[in-house]
C-alpha positions as CSV (number, residue, x, y, z in Angstrom):
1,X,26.3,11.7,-31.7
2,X,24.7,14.9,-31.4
3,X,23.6,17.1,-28.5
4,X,20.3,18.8,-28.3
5,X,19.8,22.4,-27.0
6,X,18.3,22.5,-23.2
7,X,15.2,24.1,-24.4
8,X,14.3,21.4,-27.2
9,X,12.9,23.4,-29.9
10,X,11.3,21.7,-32.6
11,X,14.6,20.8,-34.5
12,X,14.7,22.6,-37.9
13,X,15.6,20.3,-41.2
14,X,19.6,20.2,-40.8
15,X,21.5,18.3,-43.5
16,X,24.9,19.1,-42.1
17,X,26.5,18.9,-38.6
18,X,28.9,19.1,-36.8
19,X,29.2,15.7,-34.8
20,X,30.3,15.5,-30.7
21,X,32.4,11.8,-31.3
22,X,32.1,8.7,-32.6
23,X,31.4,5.4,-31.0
24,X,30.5,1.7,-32.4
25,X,27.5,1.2,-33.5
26,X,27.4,-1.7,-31.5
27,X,28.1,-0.3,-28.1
28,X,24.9,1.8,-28.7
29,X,23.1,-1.2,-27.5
30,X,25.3,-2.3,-24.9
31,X,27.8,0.0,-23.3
32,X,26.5,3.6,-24.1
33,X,22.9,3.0,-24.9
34,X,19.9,5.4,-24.3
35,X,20.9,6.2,-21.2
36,X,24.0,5.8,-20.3
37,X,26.6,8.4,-20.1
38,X,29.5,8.7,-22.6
39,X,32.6,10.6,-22.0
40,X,33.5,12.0,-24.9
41,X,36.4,14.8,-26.1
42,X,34.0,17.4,-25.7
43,X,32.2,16.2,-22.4
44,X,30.4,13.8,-21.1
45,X,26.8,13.5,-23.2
46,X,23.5,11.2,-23.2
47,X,22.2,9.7,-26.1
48,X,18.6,10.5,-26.6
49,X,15.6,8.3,-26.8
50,X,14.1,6.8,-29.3
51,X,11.5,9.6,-30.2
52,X,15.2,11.8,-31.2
53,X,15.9,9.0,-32.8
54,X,12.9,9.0,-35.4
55,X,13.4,12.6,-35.9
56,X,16.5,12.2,-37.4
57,X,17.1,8.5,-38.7
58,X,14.2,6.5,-40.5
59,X,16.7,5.1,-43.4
60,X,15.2,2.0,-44.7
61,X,18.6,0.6,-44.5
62,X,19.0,0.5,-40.9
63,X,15.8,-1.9,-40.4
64,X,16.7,-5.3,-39.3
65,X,14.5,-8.0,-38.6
66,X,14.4,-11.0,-36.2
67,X,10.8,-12.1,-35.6
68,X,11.5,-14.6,-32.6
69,X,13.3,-12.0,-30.8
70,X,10.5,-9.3,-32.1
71,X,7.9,-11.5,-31.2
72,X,9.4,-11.3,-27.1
73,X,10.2,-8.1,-27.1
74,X,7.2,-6.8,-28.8
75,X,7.9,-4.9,-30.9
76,X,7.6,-4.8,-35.2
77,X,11.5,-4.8,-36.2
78,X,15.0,-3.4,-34.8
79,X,17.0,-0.4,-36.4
80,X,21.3,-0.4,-36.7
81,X,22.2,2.4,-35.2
82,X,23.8,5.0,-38.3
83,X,27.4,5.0,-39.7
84,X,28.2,8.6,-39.5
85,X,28.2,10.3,-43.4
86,X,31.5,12.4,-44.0
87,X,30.8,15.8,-46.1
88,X,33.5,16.0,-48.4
89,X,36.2,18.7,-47.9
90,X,34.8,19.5,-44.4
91,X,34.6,18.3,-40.8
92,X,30.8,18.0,-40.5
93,X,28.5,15.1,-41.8
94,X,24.9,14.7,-42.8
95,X,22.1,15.0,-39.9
96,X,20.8,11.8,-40.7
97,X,24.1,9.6,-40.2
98,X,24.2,10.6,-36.1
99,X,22.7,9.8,-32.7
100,X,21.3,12.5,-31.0
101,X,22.4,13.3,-26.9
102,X,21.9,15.8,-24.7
103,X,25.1,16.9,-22.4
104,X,25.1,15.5,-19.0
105,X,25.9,15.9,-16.1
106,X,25.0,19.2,-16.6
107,X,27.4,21.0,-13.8
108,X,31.0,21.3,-14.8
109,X,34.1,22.5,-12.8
110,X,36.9,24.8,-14.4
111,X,40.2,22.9,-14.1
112,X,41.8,26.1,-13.3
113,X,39.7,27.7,-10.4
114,X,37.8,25.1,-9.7
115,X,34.6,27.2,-9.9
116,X,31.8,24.5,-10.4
117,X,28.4,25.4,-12.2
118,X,26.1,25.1,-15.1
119,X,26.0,26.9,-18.7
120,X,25.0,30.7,-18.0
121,X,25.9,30.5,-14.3
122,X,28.8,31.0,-14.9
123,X,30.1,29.1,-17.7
124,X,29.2,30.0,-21.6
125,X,29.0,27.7,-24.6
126,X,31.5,27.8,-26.9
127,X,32.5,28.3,-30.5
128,X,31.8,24.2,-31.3
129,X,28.2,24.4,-29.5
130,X,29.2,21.3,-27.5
131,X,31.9,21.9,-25.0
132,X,31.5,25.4,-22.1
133,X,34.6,27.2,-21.1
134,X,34.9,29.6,-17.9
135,X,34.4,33.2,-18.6
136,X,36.6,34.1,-16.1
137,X,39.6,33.5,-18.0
138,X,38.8,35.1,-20.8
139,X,36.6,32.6,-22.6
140,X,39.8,30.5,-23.2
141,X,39.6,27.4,-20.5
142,X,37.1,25.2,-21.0
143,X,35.6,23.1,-18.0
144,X,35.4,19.2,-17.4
145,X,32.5,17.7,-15.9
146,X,32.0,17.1,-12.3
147,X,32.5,13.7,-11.0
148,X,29.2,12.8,-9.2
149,X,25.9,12.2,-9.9
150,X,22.8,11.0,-7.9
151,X,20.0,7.8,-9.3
152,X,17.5,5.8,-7.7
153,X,16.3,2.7,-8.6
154,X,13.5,3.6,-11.0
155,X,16.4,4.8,-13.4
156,X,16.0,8.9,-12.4
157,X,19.3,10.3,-12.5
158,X,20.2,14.4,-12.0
159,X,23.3,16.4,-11.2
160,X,24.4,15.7,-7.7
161,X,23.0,18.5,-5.4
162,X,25.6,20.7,-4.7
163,X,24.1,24.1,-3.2
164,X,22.2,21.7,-1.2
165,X,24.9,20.0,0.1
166,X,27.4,23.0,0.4
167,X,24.8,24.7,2.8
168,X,23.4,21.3,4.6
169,X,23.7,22.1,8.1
170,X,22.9,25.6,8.1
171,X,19.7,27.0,9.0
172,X,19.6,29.8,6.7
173,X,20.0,27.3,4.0
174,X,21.1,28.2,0.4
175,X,22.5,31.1,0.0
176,X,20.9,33.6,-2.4
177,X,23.4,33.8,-4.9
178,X,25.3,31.0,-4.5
179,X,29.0,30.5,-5.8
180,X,30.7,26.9,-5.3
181,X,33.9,25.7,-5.9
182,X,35.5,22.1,-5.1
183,X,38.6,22.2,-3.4
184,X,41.0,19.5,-1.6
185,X,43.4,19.0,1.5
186,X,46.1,17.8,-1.0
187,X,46.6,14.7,1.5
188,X,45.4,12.0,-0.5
189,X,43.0,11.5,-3.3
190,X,40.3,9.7,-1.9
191,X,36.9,11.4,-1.7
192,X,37.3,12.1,2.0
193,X,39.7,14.8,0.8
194,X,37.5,16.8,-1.5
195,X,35.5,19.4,-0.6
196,X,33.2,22.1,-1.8
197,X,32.5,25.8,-0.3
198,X,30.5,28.6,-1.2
199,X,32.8,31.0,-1.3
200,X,29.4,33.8,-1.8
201,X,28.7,33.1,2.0
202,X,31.6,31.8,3.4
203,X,33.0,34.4,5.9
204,X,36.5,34.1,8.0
205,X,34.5,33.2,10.9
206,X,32.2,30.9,9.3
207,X,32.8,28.6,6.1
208,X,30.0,27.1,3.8
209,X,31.7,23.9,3.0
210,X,31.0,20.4,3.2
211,X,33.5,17.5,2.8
212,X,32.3,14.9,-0.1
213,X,34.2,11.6,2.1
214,X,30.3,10.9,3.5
215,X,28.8,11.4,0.3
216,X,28.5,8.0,-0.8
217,X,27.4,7.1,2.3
218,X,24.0,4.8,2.5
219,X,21.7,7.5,4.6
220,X,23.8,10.5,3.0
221,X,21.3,12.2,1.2
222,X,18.2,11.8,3.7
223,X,16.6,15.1,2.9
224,X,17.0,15.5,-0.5
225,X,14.1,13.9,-2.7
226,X,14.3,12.1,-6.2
227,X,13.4,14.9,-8.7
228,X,12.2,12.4,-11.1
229,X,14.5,13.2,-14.2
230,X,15.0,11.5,-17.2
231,X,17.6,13.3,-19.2
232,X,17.5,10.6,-21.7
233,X,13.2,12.1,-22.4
234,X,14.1,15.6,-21.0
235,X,10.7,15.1,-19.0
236,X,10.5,14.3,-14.8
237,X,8.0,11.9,-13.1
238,X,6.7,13.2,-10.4
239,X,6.3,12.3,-6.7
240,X,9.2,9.2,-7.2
241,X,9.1,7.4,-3.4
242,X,12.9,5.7,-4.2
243,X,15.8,7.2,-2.2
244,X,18.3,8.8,-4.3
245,X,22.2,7.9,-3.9
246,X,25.6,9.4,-5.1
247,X,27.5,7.7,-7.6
248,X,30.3,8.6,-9.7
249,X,29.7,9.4,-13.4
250,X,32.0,6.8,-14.7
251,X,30.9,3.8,-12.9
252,X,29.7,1.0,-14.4
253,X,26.6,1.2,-11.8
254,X,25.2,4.1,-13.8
255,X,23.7,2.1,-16.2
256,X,22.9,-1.7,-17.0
257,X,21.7,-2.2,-20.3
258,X,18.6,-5.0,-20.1
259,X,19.5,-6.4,-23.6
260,X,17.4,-9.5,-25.2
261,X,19.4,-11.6,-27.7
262,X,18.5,-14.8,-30.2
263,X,20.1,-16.5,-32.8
264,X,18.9,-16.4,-36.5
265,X,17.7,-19.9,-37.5
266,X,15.7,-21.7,-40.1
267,X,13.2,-21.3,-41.4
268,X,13.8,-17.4,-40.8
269,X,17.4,-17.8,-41.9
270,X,16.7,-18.9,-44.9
271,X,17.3,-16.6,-48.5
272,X,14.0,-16.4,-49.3
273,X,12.7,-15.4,-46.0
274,X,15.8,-12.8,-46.1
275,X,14.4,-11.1,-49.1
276,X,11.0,-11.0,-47.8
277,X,11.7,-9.2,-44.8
278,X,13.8,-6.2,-46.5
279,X,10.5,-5.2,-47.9
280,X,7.8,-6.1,-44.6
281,X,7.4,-2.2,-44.4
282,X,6.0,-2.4,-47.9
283,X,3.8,-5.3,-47.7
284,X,2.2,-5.5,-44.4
285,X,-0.2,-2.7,-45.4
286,X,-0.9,-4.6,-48.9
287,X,-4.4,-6.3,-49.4
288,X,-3.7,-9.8,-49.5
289,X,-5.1,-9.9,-53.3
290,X,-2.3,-7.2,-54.1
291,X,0.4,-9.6,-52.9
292,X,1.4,-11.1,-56.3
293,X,1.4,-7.9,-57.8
294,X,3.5,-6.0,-55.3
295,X,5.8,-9.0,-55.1
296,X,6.3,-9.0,-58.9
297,X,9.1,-6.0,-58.1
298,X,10.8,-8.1,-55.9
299,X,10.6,-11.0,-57.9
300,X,12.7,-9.2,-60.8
301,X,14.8,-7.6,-58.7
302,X,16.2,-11.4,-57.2
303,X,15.2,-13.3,-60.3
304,X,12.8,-15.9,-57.9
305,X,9.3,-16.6,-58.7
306,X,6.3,-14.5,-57.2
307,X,5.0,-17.8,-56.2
308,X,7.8,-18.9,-53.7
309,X,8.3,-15.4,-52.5
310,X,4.4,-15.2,-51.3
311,X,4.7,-18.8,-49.6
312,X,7.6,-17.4,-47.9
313,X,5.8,-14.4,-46.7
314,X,2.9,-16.1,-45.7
315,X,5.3,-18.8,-43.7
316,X,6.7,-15.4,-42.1
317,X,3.4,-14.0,-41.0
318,X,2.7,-17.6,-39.5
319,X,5.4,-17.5,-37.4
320,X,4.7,-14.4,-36.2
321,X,1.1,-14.8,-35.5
322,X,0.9,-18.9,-34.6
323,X,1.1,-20.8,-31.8
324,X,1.2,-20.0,-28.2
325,X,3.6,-16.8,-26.8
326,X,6.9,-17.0,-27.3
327,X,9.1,-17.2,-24.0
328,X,12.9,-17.4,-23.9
329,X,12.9,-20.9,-23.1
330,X,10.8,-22.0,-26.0
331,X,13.2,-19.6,-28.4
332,X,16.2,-21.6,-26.7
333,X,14.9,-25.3,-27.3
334,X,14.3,-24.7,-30.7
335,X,18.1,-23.1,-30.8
336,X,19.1,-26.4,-29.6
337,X,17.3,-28.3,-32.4
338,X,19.0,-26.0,-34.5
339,X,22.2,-26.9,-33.8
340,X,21.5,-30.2,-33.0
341,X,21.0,-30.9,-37.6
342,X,22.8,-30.1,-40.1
343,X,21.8,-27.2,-42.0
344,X,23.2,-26.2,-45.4
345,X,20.7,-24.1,-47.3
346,X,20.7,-22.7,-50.7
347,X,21.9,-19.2,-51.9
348,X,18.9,-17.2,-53.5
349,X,18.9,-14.8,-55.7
350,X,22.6,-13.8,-54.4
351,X,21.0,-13.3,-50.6
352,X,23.3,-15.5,-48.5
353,X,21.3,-18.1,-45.8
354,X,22.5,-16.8,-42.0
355,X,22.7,-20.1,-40.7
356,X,25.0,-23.1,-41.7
357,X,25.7,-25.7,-39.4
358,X,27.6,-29.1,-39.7
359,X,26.8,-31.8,-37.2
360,X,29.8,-34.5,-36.5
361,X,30.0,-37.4,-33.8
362,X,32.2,-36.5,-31.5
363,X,36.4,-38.1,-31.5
364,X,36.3,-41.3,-29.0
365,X,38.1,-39.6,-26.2
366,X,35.3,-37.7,-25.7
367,X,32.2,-40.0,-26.5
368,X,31.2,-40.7,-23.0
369,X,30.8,-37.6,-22.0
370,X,29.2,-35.9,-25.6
371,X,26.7,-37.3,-28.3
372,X,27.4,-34.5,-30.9
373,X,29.4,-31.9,-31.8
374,X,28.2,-28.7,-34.3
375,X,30.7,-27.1,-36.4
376,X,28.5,-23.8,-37.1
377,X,30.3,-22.3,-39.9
378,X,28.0,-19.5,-40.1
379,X,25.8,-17.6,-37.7
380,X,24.0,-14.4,-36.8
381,X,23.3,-13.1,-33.9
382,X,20.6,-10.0,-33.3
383,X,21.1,-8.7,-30.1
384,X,18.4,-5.4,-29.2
385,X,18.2,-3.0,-26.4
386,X,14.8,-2.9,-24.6
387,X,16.0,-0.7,-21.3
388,X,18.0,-0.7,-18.7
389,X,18.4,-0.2,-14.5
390,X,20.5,1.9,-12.3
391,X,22.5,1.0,-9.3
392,X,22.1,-2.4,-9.4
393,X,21.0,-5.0,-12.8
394,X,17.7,-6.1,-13.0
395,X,17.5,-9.6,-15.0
396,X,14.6,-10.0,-17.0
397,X,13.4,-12.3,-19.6
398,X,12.8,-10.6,-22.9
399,X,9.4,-11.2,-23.2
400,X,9.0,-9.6,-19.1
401,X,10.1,-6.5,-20.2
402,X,7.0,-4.8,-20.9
403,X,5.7,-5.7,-17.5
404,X,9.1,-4.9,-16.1
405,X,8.9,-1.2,-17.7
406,X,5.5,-0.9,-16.3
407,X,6.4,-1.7,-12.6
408,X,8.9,0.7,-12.8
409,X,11.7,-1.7,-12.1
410,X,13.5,-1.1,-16.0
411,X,13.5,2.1,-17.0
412,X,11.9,2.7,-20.8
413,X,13.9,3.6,-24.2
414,X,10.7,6.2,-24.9
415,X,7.8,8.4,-23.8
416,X,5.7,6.1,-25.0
417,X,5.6,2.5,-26.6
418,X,7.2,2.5,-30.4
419,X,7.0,-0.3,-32.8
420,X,11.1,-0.7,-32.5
421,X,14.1,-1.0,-30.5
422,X,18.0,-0.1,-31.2
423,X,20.0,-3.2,-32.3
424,X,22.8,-4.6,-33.8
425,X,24.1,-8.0,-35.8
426,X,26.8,-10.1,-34.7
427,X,27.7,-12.3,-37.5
428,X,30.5,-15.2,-36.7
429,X,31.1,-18.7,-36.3
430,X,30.6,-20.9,-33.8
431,X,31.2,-24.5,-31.8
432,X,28.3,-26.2,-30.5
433,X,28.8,-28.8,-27.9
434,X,26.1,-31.4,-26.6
435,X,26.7,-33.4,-23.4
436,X,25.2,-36.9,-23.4
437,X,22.3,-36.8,-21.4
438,X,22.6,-40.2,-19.6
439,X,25.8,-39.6,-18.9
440,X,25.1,-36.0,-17.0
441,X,22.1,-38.1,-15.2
442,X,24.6,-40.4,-14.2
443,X,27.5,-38.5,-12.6
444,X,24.6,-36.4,-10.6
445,X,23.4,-39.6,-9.2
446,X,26.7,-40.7,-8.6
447,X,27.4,-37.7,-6.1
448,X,24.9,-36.8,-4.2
449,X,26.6,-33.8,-2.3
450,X,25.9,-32.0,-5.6
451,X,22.3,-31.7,-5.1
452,X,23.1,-30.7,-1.6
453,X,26.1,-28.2,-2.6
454,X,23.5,-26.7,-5.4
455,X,20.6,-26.1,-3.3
456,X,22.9,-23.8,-0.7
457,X,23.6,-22.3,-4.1
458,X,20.1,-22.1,-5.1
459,X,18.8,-21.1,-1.6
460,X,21.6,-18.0,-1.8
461,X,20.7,-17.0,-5.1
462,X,17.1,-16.9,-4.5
463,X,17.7,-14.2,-1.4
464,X,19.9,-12.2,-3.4
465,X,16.5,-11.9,-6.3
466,X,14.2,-11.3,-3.4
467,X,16.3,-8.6,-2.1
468,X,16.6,-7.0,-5.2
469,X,13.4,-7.0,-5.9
470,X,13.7,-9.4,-9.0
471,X,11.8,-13.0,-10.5
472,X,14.7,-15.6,-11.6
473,X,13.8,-17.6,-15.1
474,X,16.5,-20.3,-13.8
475,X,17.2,-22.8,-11.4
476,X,20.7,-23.6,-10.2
477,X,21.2,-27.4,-10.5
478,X,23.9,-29.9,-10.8
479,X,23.4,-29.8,-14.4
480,X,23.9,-25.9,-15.1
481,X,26.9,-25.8,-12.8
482,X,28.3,-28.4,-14.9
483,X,27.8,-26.9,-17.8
484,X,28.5,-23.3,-17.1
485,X,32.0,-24.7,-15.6
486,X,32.8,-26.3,-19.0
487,X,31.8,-23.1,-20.8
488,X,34.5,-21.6,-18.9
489,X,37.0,-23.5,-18.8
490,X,36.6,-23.8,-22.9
491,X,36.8,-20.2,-23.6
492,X,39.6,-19.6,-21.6
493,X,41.8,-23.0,-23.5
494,X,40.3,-22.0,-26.6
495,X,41.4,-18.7,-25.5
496,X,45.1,-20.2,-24.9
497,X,45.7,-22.4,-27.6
498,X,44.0,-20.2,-30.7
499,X,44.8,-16.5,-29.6
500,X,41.8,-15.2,-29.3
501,X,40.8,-12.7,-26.0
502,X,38.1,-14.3,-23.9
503,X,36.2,-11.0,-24.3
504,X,36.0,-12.0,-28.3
505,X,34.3,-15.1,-27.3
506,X,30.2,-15.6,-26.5
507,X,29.1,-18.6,-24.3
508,X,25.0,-19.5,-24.9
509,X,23.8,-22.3,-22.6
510,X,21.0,-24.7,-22.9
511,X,20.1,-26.3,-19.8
512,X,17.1,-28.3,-18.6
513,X,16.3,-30.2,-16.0
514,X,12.7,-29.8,-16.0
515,X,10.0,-30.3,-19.1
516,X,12.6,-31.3,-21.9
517,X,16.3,-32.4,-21.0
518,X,18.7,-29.8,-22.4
519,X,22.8,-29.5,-21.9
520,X,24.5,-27.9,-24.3
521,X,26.6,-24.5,-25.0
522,X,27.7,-23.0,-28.2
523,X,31.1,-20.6,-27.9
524,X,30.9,-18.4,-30.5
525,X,32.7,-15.3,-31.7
526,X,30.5,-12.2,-30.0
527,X,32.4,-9.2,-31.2
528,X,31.8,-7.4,-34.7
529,X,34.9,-6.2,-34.8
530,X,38.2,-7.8,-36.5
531,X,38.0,-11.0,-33.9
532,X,34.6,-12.0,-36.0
533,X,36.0,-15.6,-37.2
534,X,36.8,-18.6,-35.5
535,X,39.0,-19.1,-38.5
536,X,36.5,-21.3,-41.1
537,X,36.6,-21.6,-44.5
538,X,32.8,-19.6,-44.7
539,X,33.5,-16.3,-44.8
540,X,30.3,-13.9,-44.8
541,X,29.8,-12.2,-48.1
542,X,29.0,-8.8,-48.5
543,X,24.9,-7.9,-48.6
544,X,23.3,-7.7,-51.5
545,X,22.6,-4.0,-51.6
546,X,21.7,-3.6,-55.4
547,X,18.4,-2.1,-54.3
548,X,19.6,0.4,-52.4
549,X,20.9,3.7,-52.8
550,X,24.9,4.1,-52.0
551,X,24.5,6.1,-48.6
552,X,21.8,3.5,-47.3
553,X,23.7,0.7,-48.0
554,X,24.4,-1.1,-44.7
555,X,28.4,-0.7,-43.5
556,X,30.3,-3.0,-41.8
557,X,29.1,-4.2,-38.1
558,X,31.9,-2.6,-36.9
559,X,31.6,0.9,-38.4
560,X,31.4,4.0,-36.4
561,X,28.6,5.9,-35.2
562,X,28.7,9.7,-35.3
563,X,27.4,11.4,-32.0
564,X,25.7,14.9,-33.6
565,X,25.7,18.2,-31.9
566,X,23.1,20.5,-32.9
């Protein structure tokens, strides 16, 4: 990652940087996405959005492609986020191979007199153009920064207001030239015992100080209006109506990623639709007369004939363009059907098919209660970040998030609508379990203080999304609870009796009760880090990258992404 000046220039061509930290490339659509706020040696930083993004990374090599998941979301393809490029003999690496961020929060407090402010009032930058230091000790302490923040629901989030708050109660107001600094009682170390005072106004008769114990309080900052910012776009929206409230910079209520996810299956999976895709930015501007000829290139290049590489183009495009919208509960039936067959296709042209699966009959023990069980030897996962919400999570189906984004309830990646969104590949192995329909039907009918323990369930749930303001895609049922219990409950023995954290394991459910019948789950490894096995015999080869050049080659899921400083 990378942090941009304050004023935003029009960035120059760099080729080398210096880079602010690293973090997986995965988190960059989970954890510390557009955003969020990353704590980092150096500070605490933002990674910009995606207009930075296209300033500085366009590699072919980072396109991925999922076109049920695109078709949701809305968008044309996905891009990994970069896997930071090393100069040799140096510290720094190439421009291209880093996020960009912006430093936030932007008020910092010197851990030696405790003097808070921003860069130039009265902190400098220093020597590494990331980090400021205190110019009051000679330029050699540098500052950490501050703890609080403030957000409203629409996603605007500034520095927490601290001349306001210093001076609130005082009918002069701010001071002129104000100069704050936090201090405690040294009683405890809960909040109640911080405080902050200008000392530029304070007099012995009089002090400028306010204790931060009430700051978190629900009415606390009545009088103090959203500014609108989005750090993230360095722009403000004006005239925001939300309420703004205090929250610490490390909390987990700072940002909730609203991330869509779907499984790679056939025909998509397949080889030949694999070797399509790596060159759709190439032929979706080609005449369709100029296919064969375009295609001949590829067709060398994978030793397959230009005939079977157009019919799987044009079996691309259909599914794409056909049919009725895509929902998420259309993409998660035909999930189920997937791993409801057997599915071992062929190896093209070296290009590996994402999806294997083995369908058995279950051992009798467990016959009454499941009708199949899917050994999926090999799987990929593409999961994409679309937005994200503040203070509390808004759940939203993938294909909602547009409208979502327009109601102000998710707050966008961009300034305006781009053809792409940041994701990432989780390739593993799974187990898919299906429980036998009749038998569910049975055991509901059998108790009937299910239905009524579910609807007080339901009823609960269903105040809880009207108070926050959000639709539910779900119902809970007899049949979901039962389901989502066993998910549990099979992570955590699996969990037991194979070694694996429950963290390194996904659950993805498919239940049903109305339209088609569905009750299944599938546990699958969800980390693309070491714990990406389930221990098969299937191992994922490495990407045919003969068409590429050796720094756009695609690394490892779990490699590191460079955070770049300009």
């Amino acid at each position: 990652m990378a942090r941009r000046p304050r004023s935003f220039p029009t960035p120059e061509p760099i080729d080398a940087i210096e880079p602010i930290g690293t973090v997986r490339r995965s988190q960059l659509v989970s954890t510390f996405g557009i955003g969020a706020i990353v704590d980092l040696e150096k500070g605490s930083f933002m990674p910009m959005g995606l207009e930075d993004w296209e300033r500085v990374n366009s590699l072919p090599s980072l396109r991925i492609g999922e076109e049920r998941l695109q078709a949701m979301l809305g968008v044309s393809h996905f891009r990994l986020g970069p896997v930071k490029e090393q100069l040799a003999g140096t510290t720094q690496i190439r421009a291209r191979s880093a996020a960009p961020a912006v430093r936030f929060p932007e008020w910092h407090e010197c851990p030696k007199c405790h003097i808070i402010g921003r860069e130039g009032t009265p902190f400098e930058l220093a020597d590494d153009g990331a980090r400021l230091r205190c110019t009051a000790h000679g330029g050699n302490v540098f500052t950490n920064p501050v703890r609080f923040v403030v957000a409203c629901r629409r996603g605007h989030l500034s520095d927490f207001p601290w001349e306001w708050w210093a001076h609130r109660g005082h009918e002069e107001g701010i001071c002129q030239r104000p100069l704050l600094r936090l201090g405690s009682h040294g009683e405890s170390a809960s909040l109640a015992d911080l405080f902050v005072i200008c000392e530029a106004c304070s007099t012995p008769n009089r002090k400028t100080s306010q204790s931060l114990g009430t700051a978190f309080g629900a009415d606390a900052l009545n009088g103090w209006a959203c500014d609108g910012f989005r750090p993230w776009l360095h722009d403000r929206q004006a005239d925001c109506p939300e309420p703004v409230r205090a929250l610490q910079r490390g909390a987990s209520n700072v940002h909730f990623g609203v991330v869509g996810s779907a499984l790679s299956i056939p025909p998509a999976s397949e080889a030949l639709t694999q070797i399509v895709e790596q060159s759709r930015m190439y032929l979706d501007g080609v005449p369709e007369a100029a296919l064969p000829a375009v295609l001949t290139g590829v067709s060398q290049t994978y030793g397959v004939p230009v005939d079977q590489l157009l019919a799987a183009y044009r079996r691309l495009r259909s599914l794409e363009g056909g049919g009725p919208p895509l929902t998420e509960k259309i993409a998660r039936e035909q999930e189920y059907d997937a791993l409801s067959q057997s599915r071992d296709d062929p190896i093209v042209g070296g290009v590996v098919p994402q999806f294997q699966n083995d369908v058995l009959d279950p051992p009798p023990a467990l016959s009454n209660w499941f009708d199949l069980v899917g050994a999926t030897s090999r799987l990929r996962e593409v999961r994409a970040l679309a937005g994200f919400s503040r203070i509390e999570p808004y759940p939203v189906s993938p294909e909602r998030v547009r409208q979502a984004i327009a109601e102000g309830k998710v707050s966008p990646l961009s300034k305006t609508e781009r053809a792409w969104l940041p994701g990432a590949e989780i390739r593993g192995e799974g187990i898919f379990l299906r429980f036998r329909t009749e038998t569910v039907d049975g055991w509901i009918e059998d108790n009937p203080g299910l239905i009524t323990r579910a609807a007080i369930l339901e009823t609960r749930s269903g105040a809880i999304a009207q108070e926050r303001g959000y639709d539910r895609d779900y119902t809970i049922t007899p049949r979901l609870l039962l389901v989502h219990a066993f998910s549990h409950a099979f992570i955590r023995q699996i969990s037991v009796e194979c070694g694996y954290s429950a963290s390194a394991l996904r659950e993805r459910l498919y239940v049903s009760d109305t339209g088609r019948t569905m009750n299944g789950v599938l546990i699958y490894t969800g980390s693309p880090d070491s714990e990406g096995s389930l221990g098969g015999s299937s191992a994922w080869p490495t990407p045919n990258c003969s068409n590429r050049s050796s720094s756009e080659r695609s690394p490892t899921p779990a490699g590191a992404e460079a955070i770049r400083c300009a």
